[in-house]
N, C-alpha and C positions, 0 to 999 in steps of 0.2 A: 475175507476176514482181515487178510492182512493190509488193503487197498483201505478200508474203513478206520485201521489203528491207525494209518499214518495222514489221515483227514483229520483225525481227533486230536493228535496230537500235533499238527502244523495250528488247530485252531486254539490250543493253549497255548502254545508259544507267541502267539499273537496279542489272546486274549492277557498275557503277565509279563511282557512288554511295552507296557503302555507310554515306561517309562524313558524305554533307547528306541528314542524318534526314529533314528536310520534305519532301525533292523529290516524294515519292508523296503526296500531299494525302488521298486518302481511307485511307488510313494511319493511326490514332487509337493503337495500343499503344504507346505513349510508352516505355514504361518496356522493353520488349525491343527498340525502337530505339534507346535512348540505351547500353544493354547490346552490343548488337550491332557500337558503333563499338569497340570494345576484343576484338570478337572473341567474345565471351560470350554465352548465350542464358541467360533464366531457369531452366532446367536446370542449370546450369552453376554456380549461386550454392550451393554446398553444399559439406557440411564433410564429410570421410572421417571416418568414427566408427572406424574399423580404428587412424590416425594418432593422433587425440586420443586415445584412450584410453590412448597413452603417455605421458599425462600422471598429473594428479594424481586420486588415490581416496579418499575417507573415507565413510562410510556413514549421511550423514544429506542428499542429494542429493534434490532432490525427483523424485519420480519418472518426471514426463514432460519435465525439463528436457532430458537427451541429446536426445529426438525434436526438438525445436525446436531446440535449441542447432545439431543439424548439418543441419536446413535452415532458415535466418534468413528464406525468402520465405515462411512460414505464422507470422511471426510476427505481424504484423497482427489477424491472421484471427482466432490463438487470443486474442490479449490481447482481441479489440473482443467475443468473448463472453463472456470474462467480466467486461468493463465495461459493455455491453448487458442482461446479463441482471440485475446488481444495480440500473440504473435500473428494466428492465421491473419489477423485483418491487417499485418502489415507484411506480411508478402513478397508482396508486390511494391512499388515502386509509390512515389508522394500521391497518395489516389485519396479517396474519402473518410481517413480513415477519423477524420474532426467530424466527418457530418452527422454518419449515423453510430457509425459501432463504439469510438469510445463513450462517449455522452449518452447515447440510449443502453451500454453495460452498464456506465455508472447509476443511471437511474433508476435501473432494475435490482440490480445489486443493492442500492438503497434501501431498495423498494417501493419508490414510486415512478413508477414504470409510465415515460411520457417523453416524447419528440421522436418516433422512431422514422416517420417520415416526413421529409419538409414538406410535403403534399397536402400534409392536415393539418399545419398550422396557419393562421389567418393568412389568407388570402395577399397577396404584395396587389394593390393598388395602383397603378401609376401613373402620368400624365404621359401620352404618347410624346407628345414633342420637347417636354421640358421636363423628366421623370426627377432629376437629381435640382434642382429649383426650387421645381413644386415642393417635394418629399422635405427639403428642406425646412423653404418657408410655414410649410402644417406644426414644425416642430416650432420656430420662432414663436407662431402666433399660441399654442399649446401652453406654452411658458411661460407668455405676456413679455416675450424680447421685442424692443422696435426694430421691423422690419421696412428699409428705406430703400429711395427708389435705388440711390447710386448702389447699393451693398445687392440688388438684383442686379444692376447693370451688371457687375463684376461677377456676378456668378453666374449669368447668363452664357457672359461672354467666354468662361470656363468651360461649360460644359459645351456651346458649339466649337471648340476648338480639341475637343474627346471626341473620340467614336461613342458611337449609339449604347454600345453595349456597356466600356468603361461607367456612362454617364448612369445605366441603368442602374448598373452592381453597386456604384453609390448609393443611388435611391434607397436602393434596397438594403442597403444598411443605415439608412438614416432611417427609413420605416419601422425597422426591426429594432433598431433603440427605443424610439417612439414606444413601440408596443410592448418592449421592457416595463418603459417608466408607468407605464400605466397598469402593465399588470402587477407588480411590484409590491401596491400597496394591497393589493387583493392577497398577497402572501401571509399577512398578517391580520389577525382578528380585533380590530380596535386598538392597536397599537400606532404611536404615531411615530411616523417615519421624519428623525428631524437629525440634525449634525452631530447632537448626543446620540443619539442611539448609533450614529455610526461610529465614534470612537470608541464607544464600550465595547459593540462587536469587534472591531477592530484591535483591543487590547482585550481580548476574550479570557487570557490566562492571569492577565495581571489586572483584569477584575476583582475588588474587594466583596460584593453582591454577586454572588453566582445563584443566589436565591431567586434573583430580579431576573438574569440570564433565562434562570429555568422555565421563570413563568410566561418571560416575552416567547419563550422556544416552543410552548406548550399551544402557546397561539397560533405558529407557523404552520400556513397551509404547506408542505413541502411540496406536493404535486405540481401546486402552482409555480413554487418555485421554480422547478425543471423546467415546465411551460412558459414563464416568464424567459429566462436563461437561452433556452432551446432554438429561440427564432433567431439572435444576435449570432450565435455562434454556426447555426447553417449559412447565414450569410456571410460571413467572413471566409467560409469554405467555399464558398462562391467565385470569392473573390480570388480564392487562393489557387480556384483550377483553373480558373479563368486566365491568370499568369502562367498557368501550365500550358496552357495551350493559345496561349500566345494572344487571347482577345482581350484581357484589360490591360492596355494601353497607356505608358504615360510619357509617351516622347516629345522631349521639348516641352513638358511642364513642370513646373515648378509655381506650387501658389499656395496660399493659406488661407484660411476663412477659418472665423471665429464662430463659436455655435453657443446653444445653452447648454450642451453636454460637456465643451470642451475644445479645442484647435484642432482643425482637421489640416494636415500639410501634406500636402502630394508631389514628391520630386522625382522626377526624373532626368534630368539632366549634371546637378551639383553632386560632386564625387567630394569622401573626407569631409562629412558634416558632422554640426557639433548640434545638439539638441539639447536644449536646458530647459531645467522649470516643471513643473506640474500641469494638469489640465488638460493633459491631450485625451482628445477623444480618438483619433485615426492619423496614425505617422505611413506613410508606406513610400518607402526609400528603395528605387532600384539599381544603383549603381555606390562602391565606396566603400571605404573602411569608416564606418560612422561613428561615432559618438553619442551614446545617450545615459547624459547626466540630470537625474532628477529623477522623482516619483512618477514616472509613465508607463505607459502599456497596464497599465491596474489602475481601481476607482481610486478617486483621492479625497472624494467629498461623498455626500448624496445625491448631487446634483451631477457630477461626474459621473455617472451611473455605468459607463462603457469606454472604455480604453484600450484601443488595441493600436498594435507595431506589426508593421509587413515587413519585412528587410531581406533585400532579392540579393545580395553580394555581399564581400568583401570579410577582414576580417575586424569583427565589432565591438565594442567595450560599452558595458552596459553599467552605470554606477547607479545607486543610490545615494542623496544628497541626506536622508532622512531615515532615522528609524522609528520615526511616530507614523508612517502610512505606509499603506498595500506600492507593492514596487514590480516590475517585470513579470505578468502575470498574475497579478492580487486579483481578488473579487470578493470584496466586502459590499453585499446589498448591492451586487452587478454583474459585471462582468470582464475578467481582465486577461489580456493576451498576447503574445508574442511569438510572433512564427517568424523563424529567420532559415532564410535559403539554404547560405553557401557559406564556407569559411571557418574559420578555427577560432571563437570568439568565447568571448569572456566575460560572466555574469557575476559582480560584486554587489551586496544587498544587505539588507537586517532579517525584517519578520514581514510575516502574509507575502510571500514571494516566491517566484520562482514555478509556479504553479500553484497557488493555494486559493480556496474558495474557503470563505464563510458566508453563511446564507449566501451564498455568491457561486459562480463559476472562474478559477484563474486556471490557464493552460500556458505554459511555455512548448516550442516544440521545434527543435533544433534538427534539421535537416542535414547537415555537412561541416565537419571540420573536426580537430580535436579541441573538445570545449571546457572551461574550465566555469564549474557551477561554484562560488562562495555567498554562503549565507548563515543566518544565527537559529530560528526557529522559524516552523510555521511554513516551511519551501521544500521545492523539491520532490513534488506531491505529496501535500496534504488538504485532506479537506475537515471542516466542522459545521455541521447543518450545512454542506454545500460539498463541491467538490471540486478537487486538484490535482492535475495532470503537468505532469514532466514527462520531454518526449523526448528522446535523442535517438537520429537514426543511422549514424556509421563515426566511426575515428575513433581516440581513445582518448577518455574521460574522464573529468577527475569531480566529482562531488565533494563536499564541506557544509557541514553545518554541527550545530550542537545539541539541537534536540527538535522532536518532534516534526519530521522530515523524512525524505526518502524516503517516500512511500508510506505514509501515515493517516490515518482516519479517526478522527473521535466520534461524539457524537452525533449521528444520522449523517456521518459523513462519510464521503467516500477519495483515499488519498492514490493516487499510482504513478509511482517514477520506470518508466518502461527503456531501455538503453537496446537495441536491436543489434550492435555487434562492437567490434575494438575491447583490446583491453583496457579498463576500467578500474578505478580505484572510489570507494563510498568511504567517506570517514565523517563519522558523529564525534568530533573532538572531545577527548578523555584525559588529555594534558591540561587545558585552561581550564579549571574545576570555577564551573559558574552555577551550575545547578547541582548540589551536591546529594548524590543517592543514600538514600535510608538504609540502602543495605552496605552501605559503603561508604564512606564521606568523602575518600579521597580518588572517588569515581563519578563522573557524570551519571546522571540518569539521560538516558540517550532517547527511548521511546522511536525509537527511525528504523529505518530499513525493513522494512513491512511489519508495522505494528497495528496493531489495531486498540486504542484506549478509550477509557470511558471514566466517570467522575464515581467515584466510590465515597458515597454519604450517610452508611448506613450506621456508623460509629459518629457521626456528628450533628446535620442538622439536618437530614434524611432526606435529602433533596437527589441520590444519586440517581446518574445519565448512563446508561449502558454506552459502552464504545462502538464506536466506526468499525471498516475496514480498513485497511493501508496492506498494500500490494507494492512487491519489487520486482520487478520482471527484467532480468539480463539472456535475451536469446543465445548471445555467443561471447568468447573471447577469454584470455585468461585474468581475471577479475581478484581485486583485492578488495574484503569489506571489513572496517575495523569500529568497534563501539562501545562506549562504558555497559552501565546496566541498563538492561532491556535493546534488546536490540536483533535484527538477524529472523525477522519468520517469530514475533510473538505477541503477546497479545494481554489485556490485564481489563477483569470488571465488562465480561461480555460482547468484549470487543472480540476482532476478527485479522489474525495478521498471517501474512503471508510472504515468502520469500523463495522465487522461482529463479534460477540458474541452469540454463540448459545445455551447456556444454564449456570446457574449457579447466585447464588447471588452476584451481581458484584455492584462495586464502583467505579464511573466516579466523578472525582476531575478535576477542570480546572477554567480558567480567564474569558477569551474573545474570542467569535469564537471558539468555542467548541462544541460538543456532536452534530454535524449535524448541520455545521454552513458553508458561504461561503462569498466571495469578490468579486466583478468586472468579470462577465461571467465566473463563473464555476458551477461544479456541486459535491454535496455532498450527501449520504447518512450514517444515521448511522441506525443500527438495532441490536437489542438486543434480543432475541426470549423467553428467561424463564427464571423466578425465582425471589426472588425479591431484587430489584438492587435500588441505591437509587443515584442522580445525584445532583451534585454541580457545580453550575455554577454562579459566582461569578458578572461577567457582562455582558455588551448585545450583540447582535447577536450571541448567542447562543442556542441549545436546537433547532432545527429545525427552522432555520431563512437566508433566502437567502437575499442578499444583493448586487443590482447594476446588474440587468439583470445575476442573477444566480439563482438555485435553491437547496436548502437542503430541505432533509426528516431527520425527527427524527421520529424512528418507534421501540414501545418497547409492545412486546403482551409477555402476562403473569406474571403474580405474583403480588402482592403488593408492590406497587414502589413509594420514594419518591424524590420528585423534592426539591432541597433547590437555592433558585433565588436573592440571596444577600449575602453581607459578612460584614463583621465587620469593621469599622476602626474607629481610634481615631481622636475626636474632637481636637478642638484648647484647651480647658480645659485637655486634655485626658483623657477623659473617652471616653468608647467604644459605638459606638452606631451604628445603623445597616443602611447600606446602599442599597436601592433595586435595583436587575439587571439592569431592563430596559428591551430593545430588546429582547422578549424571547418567548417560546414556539407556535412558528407555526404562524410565522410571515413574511410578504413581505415588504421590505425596498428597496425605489428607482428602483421601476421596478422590484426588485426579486421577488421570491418565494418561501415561505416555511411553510412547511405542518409538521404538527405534531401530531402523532395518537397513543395511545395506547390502549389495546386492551386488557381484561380483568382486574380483580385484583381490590381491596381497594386502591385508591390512593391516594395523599396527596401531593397537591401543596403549599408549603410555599413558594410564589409569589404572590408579594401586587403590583406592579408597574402596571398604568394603560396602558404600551405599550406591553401586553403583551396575551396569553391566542387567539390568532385569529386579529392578528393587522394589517397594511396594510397601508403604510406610504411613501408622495412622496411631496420632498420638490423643489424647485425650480417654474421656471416660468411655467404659465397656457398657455400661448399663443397658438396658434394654430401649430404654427412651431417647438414644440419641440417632438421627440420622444418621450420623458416622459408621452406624451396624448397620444399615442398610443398604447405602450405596456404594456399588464395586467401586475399588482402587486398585489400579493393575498397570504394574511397570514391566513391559514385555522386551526385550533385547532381541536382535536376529540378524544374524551375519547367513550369507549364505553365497558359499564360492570365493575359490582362491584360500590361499596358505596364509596364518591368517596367527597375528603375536598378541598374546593380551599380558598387563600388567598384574595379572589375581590368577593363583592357583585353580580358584577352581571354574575357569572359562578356560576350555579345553577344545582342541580342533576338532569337528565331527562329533557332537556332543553336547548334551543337554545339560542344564542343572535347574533347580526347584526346589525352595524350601517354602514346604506352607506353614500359613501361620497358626502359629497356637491361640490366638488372642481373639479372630474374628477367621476363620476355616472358610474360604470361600469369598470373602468378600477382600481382605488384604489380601492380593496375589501376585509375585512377582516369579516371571519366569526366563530366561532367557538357553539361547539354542547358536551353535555354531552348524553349519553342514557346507562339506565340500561342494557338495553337485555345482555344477553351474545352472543348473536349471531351479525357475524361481516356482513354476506350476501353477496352484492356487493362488500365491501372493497377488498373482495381476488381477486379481477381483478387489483386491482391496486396495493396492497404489497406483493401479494405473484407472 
């Protein structure tokens, strides 16, 4: 009898506990305990797709955004394989990682899944004894260029003065151009491919007609594009391993030949060259500190379809003469590239640069040195209807630009700026106010550092473009990243942004809509993995806080980390006095969702605002008729492990709090949970 009372009554103490998450000590799911005080189980965290689809439609949506959008607890999961897997495929040492993996993830991630291996793309043709000649001349006569005897004499005598193989890898990027420009116009449904329509693509944003945009976009085969895109750029990998290992060959030449695509110059010998002008189709320089001044390595015309820079030494300076064209990696309707060796070199530019593709592929990919990226918009990987890669693979780095950058994606585009180690510095300029934010005027609107955007028309002439992807991936080093508004892992209109940091003591500086922030159905993660990093974010809907049927994570495991949730400004007297964030730390505003966790370490929130810390907020009318009563809004907080300071009474060490709502019981829910353990349990089903 007495063994029976004391089961009955260990199963009420259980059963009117719901409330003090600790009480069960061998207990570790943290994260469906601190859900469970609000009534909620991890089941329960999901978006009715029957509901949202009464919302907005346009048809450049990426394809697997719906499945995530309406359950936000795989979001984790999916964002960390595709941040996982672009580290894994760099590894290793300068290997493949242009042929297949980043170009065939971008394509997928799009959604039009196409070039995964060079094997099933058309066939390279060649002439056995004259490969780079022939492959040449098909392209002349293709064009209607006069092709003459002496202009063969000279390139005859080029190519027997190369090894076989050098002469082949040519070919085979003159073929793969070839098979560019031809498939090109198959991209497009009756659209004609002419010097207008490439400046319009080209100035995409400072487009007056984004109506005319919409309906050429609507046209766009995108598959084909990839497939177009895909052949150019395995051959350039080609080319590139082929210098790895010692068979493309250019000693003792130095020669230039004019083409219809553009100047192809092949040096090896002249050290400390100077490159001028536009129109290069293929520079590959192996010895020097070179010089290249002008719109190269990206298309410049229509006709220019393919431009790429091989650069095996030295350290380089790379200017742009122009800010009316694609520069250092551009790809407007082509394909634009620069892979540079060795050396501490330095990239000065405007826009479409630095990695960016519209309907196009642009890749910059920087093997060695400490390098210094400046640009204005549109670089640094971004893509629009196309896609743009910035690679850097060791030193310490310093990125610049003003917006739309570092790792940016609009729409059906895919952006990623990937940096593999050194420490680094990312800055979206917030002092020169050139594009002045709406929520701010005397802030940038930044849109960089893994954003993902998209054109929102549903208040105007309803022509809106669901957003891209854009992805930041820093493997290692102690890293500084600084940005007006939007910026840091976020995303706005469907878009997809992300911001990956895997180790190192790092410094997140920014406004508004920052550090795992989002706007009007998107999705955002940011993740920090080690070390201890300290986070500034000045005003609200920042730090894991989704907003208007979106979702962000803010997810930072390891180290002693500080939060700072306010900034300074002057009174009417002027004197300075401190103003608090607001919207912050794992918070849901108007139907979002956002979760905020971190995971080990001594932490230290200097954040007094009481909208913050687990909040959960939905203004408008109660009626019965509004979706607002029916889709969850849940601002979840969760600290777990380590001694740990907050700026609010009531976030307490080892300890829960929860207030439901009076207004909407069940669907407005914010909750937030401190616990010592160092053990995270369950949580690794959902962050990792």
């Amino acid at each position: 009898m007495k063994k029976s009372f004391v089961v009955f009554f260990l199963v009420l103490v259980l059963l009117f506990s719901s409330f003090s998450f600790l009480s069960a000590e061998e207990e570790t799911d943290y994260f469906s305990l601190a859900l469970s005080a609000a009534g909620l189980s991890p089941e329960d965290v999901t978006w009715d797709m029957d509901k949202l689809d009464r919302l907005n439609h346009d048809p450049f949506r990426l394809n697997w955004f719906n499945e995530i959008w309406s359950k936000p607890l795989l979001i984790p999961q999916i964002t960390r394989q595709m941040t996982d897997r672009i580290s894994i495929w760099n590894s290793g040492d300068m290997g493949n990682e242009l042929k297949i993996n980043y170009f065939y993830g971008a394509s997928k991630i799009s959604g039009y899944v196409a070039g995964f291996f060079d094997q099933y793309l058309p066939a390279f043709e060649y002439d056995e004894e004259l490969p780079f000649t022939n492959s040449l001349k098909e392209v002349f006569e293709y064009n209607n260029w006069g092709w003459t005897d002496r202009f063969e004499e000279k390139i005859t005598n080029f190519e027997n003065s190369v090894t076989p193989e050098t002469a082949k890898l040519l070919a085979e990027f003159i073929f793969s151009s070839k098979h560019l420009q031809v498939e090109r116009q198959r991209v497009f449904d009756g659209v004609t491919l002419n010097e207008n329509l490439f400046q319009k693509l080209n100035n995409f944003f400072m487009e007056d007609d984004m109506v005319e945009l919409y309906k050429i976009a609507e046209k766009a085969d995108m598959k084909q594009l990839f497939w177009a895109n895909c052949r150019v750029v395995f051959s350039v990998q080609n080319i590139k391993n082929a210098i790895l290992d010692g068979t493309f060959d250019l000693t003792n030449i130095n020669e230039t030949f004019l083409t219809p695509y553009g100047r192809i110059t092949l040096n090896g010998t002249k050290s400390n060259d100077e490159y001028l002008g536009e129109n290069h189709m293929l520079i590959v320089d192996t010895i020097g500190d070179d010089t290249y001044f002008g719109n190269m390595g990206a298309t410049n015309s229509l006709s220019n379809c393919i431009s790429v820079i091989i650069d095996l030494a030295g350290d380089d300076h790379y200017e742009a003469e122009s800010d009316s064209l694609p520069s250092f990696g551009g790809g407007v309707l082509g394909v634009g590239m620069v892979l540079d060796f060795e050396g501490s070199d330095t990239y000065s530019s405007f826009d479409n640069t630095q990695g960016s593709g519209i309907f196009g592929t642009g890749i910059l990919a920087d093997y060695g040195g400490n390098d210094k990226y400046n640009a204005v918009n549109l670089s640094q990987g971004a893509g629009i209807f196309g896609t743009g890669f910035c690679l850097d693979y060791s030193g310490d780095d310093e990125y610049y630009c003003y917006f739309g950058s570092q790792g940016f994606g609009y729409t059906q585009g895919y952006g990623l700026l990937y940096d593999k180690n050194g420490n680094d510095t990312y800055t979206a300029n917030d002092e020169d106010i050139v594009n002045p934010s709406a929520q701010n005027s005397n802030h940038n609107t930044s849109m960089s550092q893994g954003c993902g955007f998209g054109r929102r028309a549903d208040i105007t002439d309803g022509h809106s473009m669901s957003g891209g992807c854009g992805l930041i991936v820093d493997d290692a080093g102690d890293d500084h990243y600084s940005c007006g508004v939007f910026g840091q892992g976020v995303a706005y209109w469907y878009g997809v942004g992300v911001l990956s940091d895997k180790s190192g003591d790092d410094e997140y500086d920014g406004l508004w809509y920052v550090q795992g922030a989002t706007a009007h159905y998107a999705i955002s993660l940011f993740k920090d993995e080690d070390g201890n990093d300290t986070y500034t974010a000045k005003q609200a809907t920042s730090i894991g806080v989704g907003h208007d049927f979106s979702t962000s994570w803010h997810i930072d495991t390891g180290g002693n980390d500080t939060y700072n949730c306010f900034r300074i400004e002057e009174n009417s007297e002027g004197k300075e006095v401190r103003k608090e964030g607001g919207l912050m730390l794992g918070c849901g505003n108007q139907n979002g969702i956002g979760i905020f966790v971190n995971v080990g370490g001594d932490d230290t929130y200097d954040a007094k605002s009481g909208r913050m810390y687990g909040g959960s907020y939905i203004s408008g009318n109660t009626t019965p008729d509004t979706i607002r009563n029916e889709i969850l809004c849940l601002g979840l907080f969760l600290d777990i492990g380590g001694h740990d300071t907050y700026g609010l009474e009531k976030c307490t060490e080892d300890d829960s709090w929860y207030e439901p709502s009076k207004t909407r019981p069940g669907i407005e829910v914010g909750v937030g949970m401190d616990a010592n353990s160092d053990e995270a349990g369950g949580l690794v089903d959902f962050i990792w």
